[in-house]
PANU-205589 format. One record per residue: x, y, z of N, C-alpha, C in turn; residue in three letters. Coordinates in steps of 0.001 Angstrom, whole numbers, plus 524288, in hexadecimal, padded with zeros to 5 digits. Each point is the difference from the previous one (the first is absolute). Layout:
XYZXYZXYZALA...
END
This chain:
3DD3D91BAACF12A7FF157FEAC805757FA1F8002480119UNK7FFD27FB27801827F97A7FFCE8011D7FDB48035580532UNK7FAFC801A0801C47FDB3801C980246801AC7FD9980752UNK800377FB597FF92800EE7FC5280410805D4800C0801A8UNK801DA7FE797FAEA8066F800DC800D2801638047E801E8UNK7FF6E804547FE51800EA806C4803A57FD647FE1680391UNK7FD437FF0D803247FC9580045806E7804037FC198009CUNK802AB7FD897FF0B8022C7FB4C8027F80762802158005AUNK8006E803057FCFB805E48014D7FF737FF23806328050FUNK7FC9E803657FEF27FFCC8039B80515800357FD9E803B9UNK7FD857FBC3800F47FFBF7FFC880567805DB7FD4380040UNK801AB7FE237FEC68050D7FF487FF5180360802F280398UNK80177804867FC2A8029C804197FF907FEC3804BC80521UNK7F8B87FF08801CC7FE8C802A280562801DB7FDD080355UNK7FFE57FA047FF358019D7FD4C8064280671800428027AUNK803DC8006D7F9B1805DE8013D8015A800DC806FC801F0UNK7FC338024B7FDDD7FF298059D80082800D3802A18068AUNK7FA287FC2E801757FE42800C2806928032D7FC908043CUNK802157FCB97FEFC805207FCB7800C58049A8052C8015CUNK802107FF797FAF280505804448002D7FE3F8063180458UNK7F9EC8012A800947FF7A804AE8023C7FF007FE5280707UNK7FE227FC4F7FF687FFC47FDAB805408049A7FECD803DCUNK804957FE6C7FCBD805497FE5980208802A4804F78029EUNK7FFD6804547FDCA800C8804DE801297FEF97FFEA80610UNK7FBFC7FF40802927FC808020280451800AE7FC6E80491UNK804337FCDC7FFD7800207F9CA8020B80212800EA805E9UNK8043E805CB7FFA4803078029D804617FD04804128011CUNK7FBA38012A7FF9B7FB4780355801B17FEE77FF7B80518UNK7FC38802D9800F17FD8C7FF7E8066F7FC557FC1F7FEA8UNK7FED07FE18804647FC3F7FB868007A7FA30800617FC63UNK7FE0380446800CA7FA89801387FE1980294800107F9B2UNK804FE800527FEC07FF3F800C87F96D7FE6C7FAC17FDD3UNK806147FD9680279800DE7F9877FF777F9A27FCA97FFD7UNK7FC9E80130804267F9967FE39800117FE9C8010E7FBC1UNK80060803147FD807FED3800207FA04803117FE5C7FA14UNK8046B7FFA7800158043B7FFC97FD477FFF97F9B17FEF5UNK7FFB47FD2D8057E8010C7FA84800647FA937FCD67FC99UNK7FE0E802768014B7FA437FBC97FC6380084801E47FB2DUNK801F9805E27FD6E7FDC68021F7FBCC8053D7FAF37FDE2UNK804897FF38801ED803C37FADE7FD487FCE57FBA47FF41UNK7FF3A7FDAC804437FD827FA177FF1C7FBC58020A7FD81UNK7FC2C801167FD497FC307FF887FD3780248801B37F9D1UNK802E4803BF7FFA4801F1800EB7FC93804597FA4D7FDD5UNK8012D7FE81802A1802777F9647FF177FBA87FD317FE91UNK7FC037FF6B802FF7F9DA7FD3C7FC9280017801B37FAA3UNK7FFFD805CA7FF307FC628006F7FA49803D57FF227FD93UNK804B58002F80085806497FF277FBD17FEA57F8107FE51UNK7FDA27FE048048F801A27F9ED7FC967F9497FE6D80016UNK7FD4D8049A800417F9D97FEA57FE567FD317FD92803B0UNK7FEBE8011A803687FD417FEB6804FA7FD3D8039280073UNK7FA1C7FC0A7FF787FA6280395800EC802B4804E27FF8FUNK7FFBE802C57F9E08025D804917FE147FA8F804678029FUNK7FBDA7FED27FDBC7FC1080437800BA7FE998019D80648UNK801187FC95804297FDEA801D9803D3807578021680489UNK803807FDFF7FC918058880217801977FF23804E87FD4AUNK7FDA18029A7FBD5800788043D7FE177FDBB803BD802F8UNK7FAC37FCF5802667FD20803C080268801EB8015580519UNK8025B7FBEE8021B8043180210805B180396802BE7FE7BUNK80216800227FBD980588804F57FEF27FDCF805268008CUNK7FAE8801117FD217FD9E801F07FF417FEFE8032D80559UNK7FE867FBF2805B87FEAD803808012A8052B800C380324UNK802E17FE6C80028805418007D803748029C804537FC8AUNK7FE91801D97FBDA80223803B77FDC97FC878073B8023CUNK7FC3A7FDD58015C7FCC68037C8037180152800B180573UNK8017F7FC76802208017780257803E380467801D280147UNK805B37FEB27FAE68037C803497FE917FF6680490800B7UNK7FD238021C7FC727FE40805B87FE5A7FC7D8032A80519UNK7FE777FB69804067FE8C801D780553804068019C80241UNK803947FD5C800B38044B80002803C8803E6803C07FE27UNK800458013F7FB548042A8043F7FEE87FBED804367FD34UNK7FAEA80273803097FDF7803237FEEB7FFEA800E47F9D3UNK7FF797FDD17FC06801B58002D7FBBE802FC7FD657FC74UNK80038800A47FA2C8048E7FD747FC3480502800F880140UNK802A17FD73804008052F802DE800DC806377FFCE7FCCBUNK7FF267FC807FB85802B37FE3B7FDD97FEB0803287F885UNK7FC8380426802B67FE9E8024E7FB357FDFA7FC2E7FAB5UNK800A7801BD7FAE77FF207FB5C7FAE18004A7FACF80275UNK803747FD4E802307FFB17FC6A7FEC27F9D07FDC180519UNK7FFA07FFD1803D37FD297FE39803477F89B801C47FC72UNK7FF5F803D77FD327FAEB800F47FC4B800EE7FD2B7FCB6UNK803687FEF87FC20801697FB8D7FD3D7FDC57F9E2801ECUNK802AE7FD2B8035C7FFBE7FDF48037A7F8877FDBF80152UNK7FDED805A4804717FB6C7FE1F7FFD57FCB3800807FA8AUNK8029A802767FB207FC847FF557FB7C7FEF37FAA47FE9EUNK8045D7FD498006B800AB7FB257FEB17FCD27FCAC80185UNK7FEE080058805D37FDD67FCF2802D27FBFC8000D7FFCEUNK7FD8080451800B37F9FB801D87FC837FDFE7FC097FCFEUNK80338803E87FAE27FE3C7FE077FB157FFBB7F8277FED9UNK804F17FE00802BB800337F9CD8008D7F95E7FF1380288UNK8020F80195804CE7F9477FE6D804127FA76801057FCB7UNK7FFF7804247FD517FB1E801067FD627FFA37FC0B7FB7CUNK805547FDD37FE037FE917FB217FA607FE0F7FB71802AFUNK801D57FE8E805127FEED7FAB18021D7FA80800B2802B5UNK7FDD6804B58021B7FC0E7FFE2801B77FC31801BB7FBD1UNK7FF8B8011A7FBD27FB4E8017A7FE0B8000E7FE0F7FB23UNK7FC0B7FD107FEB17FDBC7FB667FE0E800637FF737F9A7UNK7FE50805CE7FD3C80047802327FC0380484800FD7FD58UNK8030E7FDF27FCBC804587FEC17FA88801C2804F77FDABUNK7FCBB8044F7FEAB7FE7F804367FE60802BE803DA80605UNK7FD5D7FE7D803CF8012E8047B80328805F67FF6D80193UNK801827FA09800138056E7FF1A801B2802FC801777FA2AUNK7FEBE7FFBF7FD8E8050D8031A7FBB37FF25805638009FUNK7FD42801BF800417FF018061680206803E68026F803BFUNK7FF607FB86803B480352801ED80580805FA7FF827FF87UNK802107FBA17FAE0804D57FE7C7FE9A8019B805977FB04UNK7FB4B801FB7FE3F801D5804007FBBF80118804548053CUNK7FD3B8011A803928004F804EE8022C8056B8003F80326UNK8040E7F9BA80191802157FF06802C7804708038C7FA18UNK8019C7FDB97FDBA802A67FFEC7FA7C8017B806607FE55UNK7F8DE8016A7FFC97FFD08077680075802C2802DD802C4UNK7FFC07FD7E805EF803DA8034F80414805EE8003B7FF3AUNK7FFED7FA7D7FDD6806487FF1280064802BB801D57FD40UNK7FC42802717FA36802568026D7FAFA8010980520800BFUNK7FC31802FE802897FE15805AF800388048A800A980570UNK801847FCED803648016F8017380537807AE8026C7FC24UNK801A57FC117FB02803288029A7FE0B7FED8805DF7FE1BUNK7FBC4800627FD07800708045B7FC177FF3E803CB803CBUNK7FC0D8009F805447FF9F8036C8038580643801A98012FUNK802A17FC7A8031F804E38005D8015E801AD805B97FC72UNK8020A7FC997F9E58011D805397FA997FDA08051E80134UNK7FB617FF077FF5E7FC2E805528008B8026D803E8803AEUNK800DE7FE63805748024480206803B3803D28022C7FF22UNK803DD7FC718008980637802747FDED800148043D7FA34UNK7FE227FE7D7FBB07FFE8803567FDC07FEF180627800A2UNK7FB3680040801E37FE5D8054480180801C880273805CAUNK805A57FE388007E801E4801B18045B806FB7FFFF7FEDFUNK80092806AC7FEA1804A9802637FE458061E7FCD3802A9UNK7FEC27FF178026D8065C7FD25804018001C7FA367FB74UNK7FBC67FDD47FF73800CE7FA807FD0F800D5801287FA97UNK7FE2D803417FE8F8005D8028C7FADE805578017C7FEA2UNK80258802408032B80619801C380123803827FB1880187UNK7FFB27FAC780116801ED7FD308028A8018D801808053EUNK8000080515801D180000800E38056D7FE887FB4B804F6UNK7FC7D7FE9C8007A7FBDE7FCD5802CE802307FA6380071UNK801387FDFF7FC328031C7FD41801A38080180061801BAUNK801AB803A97FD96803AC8010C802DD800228011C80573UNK7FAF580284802808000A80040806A37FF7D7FA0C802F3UNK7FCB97FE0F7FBC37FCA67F8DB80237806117FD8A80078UNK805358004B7FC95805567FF9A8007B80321802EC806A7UNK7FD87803DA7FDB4803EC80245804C07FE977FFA48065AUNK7F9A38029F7FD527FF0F7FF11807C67FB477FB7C80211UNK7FECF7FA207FC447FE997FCCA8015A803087FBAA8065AUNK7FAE47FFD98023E801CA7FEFE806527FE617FB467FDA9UNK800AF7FC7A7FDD67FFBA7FCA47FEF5805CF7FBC97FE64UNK8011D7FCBE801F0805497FD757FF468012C7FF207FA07UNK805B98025E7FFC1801ED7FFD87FB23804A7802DF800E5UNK802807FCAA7FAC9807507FF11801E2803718066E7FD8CUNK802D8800B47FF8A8032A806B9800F3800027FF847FA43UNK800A37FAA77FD18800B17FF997FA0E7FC2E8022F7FCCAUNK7FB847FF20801E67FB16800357FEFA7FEDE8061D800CAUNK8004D8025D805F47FEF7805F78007480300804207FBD4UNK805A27FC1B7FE9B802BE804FE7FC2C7FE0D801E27F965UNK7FCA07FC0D8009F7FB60801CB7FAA57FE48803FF7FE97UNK7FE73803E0805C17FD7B8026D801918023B804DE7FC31UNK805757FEB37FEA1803768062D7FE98800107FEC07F970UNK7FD067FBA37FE80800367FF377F8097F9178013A7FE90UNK80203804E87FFE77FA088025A8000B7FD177FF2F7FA45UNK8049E7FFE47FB8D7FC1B7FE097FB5B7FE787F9C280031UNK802DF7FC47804027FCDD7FA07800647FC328014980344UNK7FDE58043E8040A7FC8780151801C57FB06802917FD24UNK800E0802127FD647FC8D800F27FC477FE077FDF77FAE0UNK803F17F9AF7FE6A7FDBC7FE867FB347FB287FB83802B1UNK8024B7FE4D8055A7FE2C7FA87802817FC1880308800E8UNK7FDB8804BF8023F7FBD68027C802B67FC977FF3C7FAFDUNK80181802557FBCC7FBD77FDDE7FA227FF257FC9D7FF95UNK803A27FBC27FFE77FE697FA707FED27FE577FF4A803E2UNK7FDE77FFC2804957FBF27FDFC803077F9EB80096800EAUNK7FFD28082F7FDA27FAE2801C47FE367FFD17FCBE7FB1EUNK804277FF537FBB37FBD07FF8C7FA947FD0A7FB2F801BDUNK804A27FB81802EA7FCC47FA7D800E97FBFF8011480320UNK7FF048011E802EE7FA74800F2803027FD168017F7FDA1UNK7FEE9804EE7FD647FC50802C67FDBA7FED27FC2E7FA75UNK804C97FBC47FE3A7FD5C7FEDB7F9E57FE237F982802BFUNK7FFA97FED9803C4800307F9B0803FA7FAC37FEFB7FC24UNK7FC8A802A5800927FAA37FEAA7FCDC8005B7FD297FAEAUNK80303801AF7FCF1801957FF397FA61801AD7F8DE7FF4FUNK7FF997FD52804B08014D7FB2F801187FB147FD407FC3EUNK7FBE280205801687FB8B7FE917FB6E800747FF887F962UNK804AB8024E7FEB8800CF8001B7F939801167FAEA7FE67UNK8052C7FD9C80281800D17FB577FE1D802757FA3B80311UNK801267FDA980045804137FC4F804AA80428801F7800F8UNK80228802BB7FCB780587801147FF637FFF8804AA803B1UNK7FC2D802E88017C7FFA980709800CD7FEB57FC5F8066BUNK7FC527FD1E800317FF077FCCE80487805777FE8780396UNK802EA7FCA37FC628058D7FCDC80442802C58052780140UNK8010F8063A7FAD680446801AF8022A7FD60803DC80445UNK7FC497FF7E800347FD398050D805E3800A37FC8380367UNK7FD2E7FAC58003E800DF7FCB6804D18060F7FFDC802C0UNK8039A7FF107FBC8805B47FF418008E8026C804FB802F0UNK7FDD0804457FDCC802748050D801B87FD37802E8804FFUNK7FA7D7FE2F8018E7FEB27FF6A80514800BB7FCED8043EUNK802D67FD087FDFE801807F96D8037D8044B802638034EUNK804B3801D07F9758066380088801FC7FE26807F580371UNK7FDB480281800CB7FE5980371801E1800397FDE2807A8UNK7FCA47FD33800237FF3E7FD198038F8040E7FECD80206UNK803B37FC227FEB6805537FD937FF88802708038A8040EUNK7FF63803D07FBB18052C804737FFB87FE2680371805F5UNK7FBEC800F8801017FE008019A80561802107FD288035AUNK7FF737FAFA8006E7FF0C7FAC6804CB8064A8013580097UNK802EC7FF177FC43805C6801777FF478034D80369802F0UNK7FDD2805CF7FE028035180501802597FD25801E5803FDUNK7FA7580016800C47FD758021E8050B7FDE47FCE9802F6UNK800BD7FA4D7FDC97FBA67FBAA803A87FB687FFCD800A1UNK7FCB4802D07FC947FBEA7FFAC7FF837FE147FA587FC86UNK8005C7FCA0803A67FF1E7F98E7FD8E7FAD47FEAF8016CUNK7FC61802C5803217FAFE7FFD1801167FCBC8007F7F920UNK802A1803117FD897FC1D802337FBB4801897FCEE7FCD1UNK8021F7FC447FF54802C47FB907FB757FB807FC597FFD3UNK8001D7FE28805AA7FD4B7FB647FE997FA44800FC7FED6UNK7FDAC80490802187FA8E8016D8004A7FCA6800D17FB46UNK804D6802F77FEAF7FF658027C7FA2B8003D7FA137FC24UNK804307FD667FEDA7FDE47FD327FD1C7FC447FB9E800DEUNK7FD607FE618035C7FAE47FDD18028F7FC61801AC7FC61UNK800438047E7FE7C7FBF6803197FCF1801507FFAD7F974UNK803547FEC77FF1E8020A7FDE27F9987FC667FB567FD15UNK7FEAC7FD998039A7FD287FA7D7FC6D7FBB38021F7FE73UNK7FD11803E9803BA7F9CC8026F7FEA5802F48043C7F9D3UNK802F2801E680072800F1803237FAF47FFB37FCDC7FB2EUNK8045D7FAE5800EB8011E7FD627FC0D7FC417FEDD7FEC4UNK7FB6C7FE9A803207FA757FC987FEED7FCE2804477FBB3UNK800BC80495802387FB9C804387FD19801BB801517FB2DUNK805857FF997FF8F802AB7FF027FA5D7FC3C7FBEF7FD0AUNK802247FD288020B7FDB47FA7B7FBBD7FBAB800347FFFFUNK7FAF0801418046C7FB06801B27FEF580029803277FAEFUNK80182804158011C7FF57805187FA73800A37FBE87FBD1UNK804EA7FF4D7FEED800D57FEAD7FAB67FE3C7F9D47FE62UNK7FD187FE04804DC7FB467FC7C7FD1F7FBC0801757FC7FUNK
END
Protein backbone atom coordinates (compact mmCIF):
# COMPACT_ATOMS: atom_id res chain seq x y z
CA UNK A 1 0.00 0.00 0.00
CA UNK A 2 1.37 3.09 -1.20
CA UNK A 3 1.92 6.25 0.88
CA UNK A 4 -1.08 8.06 -1.03
CA UNK A 5 -3.19 5.06 -0.93
CA UNK A 6 -3.28 4.93 3.20
CA UNK A 7 -4.17 9.03 3.27
CA UNK A 8 -6.78 8.19 0.82
CA UNK A 9 -8.35 4.94 2.44
CA UNK A 10 -8.35 6.93 6.20
CA UNK A 11 -10.00 9.42 5.11
CA UNK A 12 -12.30 7.04 3.91
CA UNK A 13 -12.88 5.20 6.86
CA UNK A 14 -12.82 8.99 9.04
CA UNK A 15 -15.55 10.32 6.97
CA UNK A 16 -17.95 6.91 7.57
CA UNK A 17 -16.47 7.15 11.21
CA UNK A 18 -17.77 10.99 11.90
CA UNK A 19 -20.90 10.17 9.87
CA UNK A 20 -21.92 7.15 12.06
CA UNK A 21 -20.94 9.54 15.34
CA UNK A 22 -22.82 12.45 14.12
CA UNK A 23 -26.15 10.47 13.44
CA UNK A 24 -26.20 9.69 17.10
CA UNK A 25 -26.80 13.51 18.06
CA UNK A 26 -29.55 14.20 15.36
CA UNK A 27 -32.42 13.99 18.46
CA UNK A 28 -30.15 16.31 20.52
CA UNK A 29 -30.85 19.81 21.63
CA UNK A 30 -30.48 22.32 19.16
CA UNK A 31 -26.92 23.66 20.07
CA UNK A 32 -25.67 19.87 19.59
CA UNK A 33 -27.41 19.33 16.17
CA UNK A 34 -25.39 23.09 15.17
CA UNK A 35 -22.57 21.05 15.38
CA UNK A 36 -23.36 17.49 14.50
CA UNK A 37 -25.15 18.71 11.20
CA UNK A 38 -22.07 20.20 9.39
CA UNK A 39 -19.57 17.74 11.11
CA UNK A 40 -22.15 15.15 8.46
CA UNK A 41 -22.16 17.18 5.39
CA UNK A 42 -18.48 17.79 5.33
CA UNK A 43 -17.70 14.52 6.40
CA UNK A 44 -19.86 13.46 3.10
CA UNK A 45 -17.26 15.92 1.20
CA UNK A 46 -14.13 14.16 2.35
CA UNK A 47 -15.87 10.46 1.85
CA UNK A 48 -16.30 11.27 -2.18
CA UNK A 49 -13.16 13.77 -2.13
CA UNK A 50 -14.14 17.24 -2.13
CA UNK A 51 -11.51 19.85 -1.55
CA UNK A 52 -10.23 17.06 1.03
CA UNK A 53 -7.54 19.44 2.70
CA UNK A 54 -9.55 22.43 3.57
CA UNK A 55 -12.86 19.90 4.56
CA UNK A 56 -10.18 18.43 6.87
CA UNK A 57 -9.38 21.55 8.27
CA UNK A 58 -13.16 22.36 9.07
CA UNK A 59 -13.60 18.89 10.78
CA UNK A 60 -10.85 19.80 12.43
CA UNK A 61 -12.11 22.59 13.79
CA UNK A 62 -15.70 21.43 14.37
CA UNK A 63 -14.05 18.74 16.25
CA UNK A 64 -12.87 21.61 18.63
CA UNK A 65 -15.64 22.91 19.30
CA UNK A 66 -16.99 19.40 20.15
CA UNK A 67 -14.57 19.12 22.84
CA UNK A 68 -15.84 22.87 23.74
CA UNK A 69 -19.21 21.98 24.13
CA UNK A 70 -18.90 18.81 26.08
CA UNK A 71 -16.16 20.34 28.25
CA UNK A 72 -13.96 17.60 27.08
CA UNK A 73 -13.37 13.99 25.27
CA UNK A 74 -16.67 12.74 26.20
CA UNK A 75 -16.76 9.71 24.37
CA UNK A 76 -13.45 8.79 26.03
CA UNK A 77 -10.77 6.63 23.35
CA UNK A 78 -12.62 7.00 20.79
CA UNK A 79 -13.25 11.02 20.35
CA UNK A 80 -8.77 11.35 21.10
CA UNK A 81 -8.58 8.81 18.52
CA UNK A 82 -10.74 10.71 16.36
CA UNK A 83 -9.05 14.20 16.83
CA UNK A 84 -5.62 12.21 16.39
CA UNK A 85 -6.69 11.51 13.12
CA UNK A 86 -7.60 14.70 12.15
CA UNK A 87 -4.45 16.21 13.28
CA UNK A 88 -2.24 14.04 11.94
CA UNK A 89 -4.40 14.07 8.19
CA UNK A 90 -4.35 18.18 8.48
CA UNK A 91 -0.63 18.31 9.28
CA UNK A 92 0.18 15.86 5.86
CA UNK A 93 -1.94 18.22 3.66
CA UNK A 94 -0.65 21.30 5.17
CA UNK A 95 2.99 20.92 5.43
CA UNK A 96 4.96 20.88 2.46
CA UNK A 97 7.82 18.47 3.46
CA UNK A 98 7.47 14.36 2.38
CA UNK A 99 9.69 13.51 5.32
CA UNK A 100 7.62 15.38 7.86
CA UNK A 101 4.29 13.91 6.46
CA UNK A 102 5.46 10.30 6.85
CA UNK A 103 6.54 11.21 10.22
CA UNK A 104 3.12 12.35 11.13
CA UNK A 105 1.62 8.99 9.34
CA UNK A 106 4.39 6.87 11.48
CA UNK A 107 3.35 8.74 14.71
CA UNK A 108 -0.43 8.24 13.66
CA UNK A 109 0.41 4.18 13.24
CA UNK A 110 2.58 4.47 16.82
CA UNK A 111 -0.56 5.50 18.65
CA UNK A 112 -2.68 3.07 17.17
CA UNK A 113 -0.22 0.18 17.99
CA UNK A 114 0.82 1.19 21.54
CA UNK A 115 -3.00 2.40 22.33
CA UNK A 116 -3.35 -1.82 22.13
CA UNK A 117 -0.35 -2.85 24.12
CA UNK A 118 -1.13 0.06 26.76
CA UNK A 119 -4.69 -1.35 26.99
CA UNK A 120 -2.56 -5.17 27.99
CA UNK A 121 -0.25 -3.34 30.21
CA UNK A 122 -3.21 -2.17 32.19
CA UNK A 123 -5.26 -5.14 32.55
CA UNK A 124 -2.46 -7.22 33.23
CA UNK A 125 -1.12 -5.53 36.24
CA UNK A 126 -4.50 -5.38 37.66
CA UNK A 127 -5.48 -8.63 39.85
CA UNK A 128 -9.47 -8.79 38.91
CA UNK A 129 -8.26 -9.19 35.01
CA UNK A 130 -5.70 -11.46 35.97
CA UNK A 131 -8.39 -13.59 37.76
CA UNK A 132 -10.94 -13.16 34.97
CA UNK A 133 -12.93 -11.44 37.64
CA UNK A 134 -13.22 -8.02 35.70
CA UNK A 135 -14.69 -9.16 33.14
CA UNK A 136 -17.20 -11.33 34.78
CA UNK A 137 -18.59 -7.97 36.57
CA UNK A 138 -18.31 -6.02 32.78
CA UNK A 139 -21.05 -9.37 32.29
CA UNK A 140 -22.93 -8.85 35.18
CA UNK A 141 -23.23 -5.28 36.08
CA UNK A 142 -22.62 -3.57 32.56
CA UNK A 143 -25.43 -0.66 32.14
CA UNK A 144 -24.92 -1.06 28.90
CA UNK A 145 -27.64 -2.99 26.61
CA UNK A 146 -27.27 -6.61 26.40
CA UNK A 147 -29.56 -9.60 26.15
CA UNK A 148 -30.15 -12.10 29.63
CA UNK A 149 -28.25 -14.76 27.18
CA UNK A 150 -25.36 -12.85 27.18
CA UNK A 151 -25.43 -11.70 31.17
CA UNK A 152 -25.59 -15.60 32.07
CA UNK A 153 -21.86 -15.84 31.11
CA UNK A 154 -21.23 -14.08 33.93
CA UNK A 155 -21.58 -17.58 36.12
CA UNK A 156 -18.70 -19.76 33.48
CA UNK A 157 -15.99 -18.36 35.29
CA UNK A 158 -13.22 -20.53 33.60
CA UNK A 159 -14.59 -18.86 29.91
CA UNK A 160 -14.05 -15.77 32.01
CA UNK A 161 -10.79 -16.25 32.68
CA UNK A 162 -9.32 -17.94 29.51
CA UNK A 163 -10.99 -14.87 27.22
CA UNK A 164 -9.54 -12.30 29.94
CA UNK A 165 -5.88 -13.90 28.74
CA UNK A 166 -6.56 -13.98 25.39
CA UNK A 167 -7.28 -10.42 25.25
CA UNK A 168 -4.06 -9.30 27.45
CA UNK A 169 -1.76 -11.74 25.43
CA UNK A 170 -3.28 -9.97 22.09
CA UNK A 171 -2.74 -6.56 23.25
CA UNK A 172 0.43 -6.78 24.93
CA UNK A 173 2.03 -9.06 21.82
CA UNK A 174 -0.20 -6.35 19.00
CA UNK A 175 3.47 -4.99 18.41
CA UNK A 176 4.82 -8.29 17.15
CA UNK A 177 2.65 -7.35 13.90
CA UNK A 178 6.17 -6.10 12.69
CA UNK A 179 7.71 -9.86 12.35
CA UNK A 180 5.91 -10.91 9.41
CA UNK A 181 2.47 -10.46 7.13
CA UNK A 182 1.15 -13.31 8.58
CA UNK A 183 1.72 -11.96 12.50
CA UNK A 184 0.34 -8.58 10.70
CA UNK A 185 -3.37 -10.06 9.24
CA UNK A 186 -3.79 -12.26 12.50
CA UNK A 187 -3.44 -9.04 15.07
CA UNK A 188 -5.33 -6.89 12.62
CA UNK A 189 -8.07 -9.75 12.38
CA UNK A 190 -8.16 -10.26 16.12
CA UNK A 191 -8.38 -6.47 16.81
CA UNK A 192 -11.00 -5.94 14.14
CA UNK A 193 -13.31 -9.08 15.50
CA UNK A 194 -12.51 -7.40 19.23
CA UNK A 195 -14.19 -4.41 17.94
CA UNK A 196 -17.04 -6.46 16.34
CA UNK A 197 -17.55 -8.20 19.35
CA UNK A 198 -17.88 -4.76 21.47
CA UNK A 199 -20.19 -2.89 18.79
CA UNK A 200 -22.15 -6.34 19.24
CA UNK A 201 -22.71 -7.01 23.05
CA UNK A 202 -22.17 -3.42 24.49
CA UNK A 203 -22.63 -1.17 21.42
CA UNK A 204 -19.77 0.31 21.56
CA UNK A 205 -19.81 0.86 17.55
CA UNK A 206 -18.20 4.30 17.97
CA UNK A 207 -14.72 2.48 18.45
CA UNK A 208 -15.08 0.19 15.26
CA UNK A 209 -15.07 2.53 12.89
CA UNK A 210 -12.43 4.95 14.45
CA UNK A 211 -10.20 2.45 15.26
CA UNK A 212 -9.91 0.99 12.00
CA UNK A 213 -9.45 4.54 10.20
CA UNK A 214 -6.18 4.09 11.84
CA UNK A 215 -5.23 0.53 10.18
CA UNK A 216 -4.04 1.82 6.75
CA UNK A 217 -1.26 4.10 8.66
CA UNK A 218 -0.13 0.64 10.39
CA UNK A 219 -0.34 -1.35 7.30
CA UNK A 220 1.70 1.49 5.63
CA UNK A 221 4.53 1.38 8.43
CA UNK A 222 4.59 -2.36 7.90
CA UNK A 223 5.48 -2.17 4.43
CA UNK A 224 7.69 0.91 5.17
CA UNK A 225 9.84 -1.38 7.63
CA UNK A 226 10.14 -4.22 5.57
CA UNK A 227 11.12 -2.08 2.53
Amino acid sequence: MSFEQAIHLTEILLAISLIQQSLEHLNSASDERRLFIPQILFSILLLVGISTKWVLLVLLFISFLILYRFQGPYNGGCDRMTLLILCCLNFIYFCSNHVFQEMAFIYLALQAIMSYFIAGLVKIINPDWRSGQALKDIFHFSAYPMSEEMRSIKDKSNWHLALSWFIIAAELLFPCIFINQIFLCIFLIIAFSFHVANTVIFGFNRFLWIWLAAYPSVIWLFARVHH
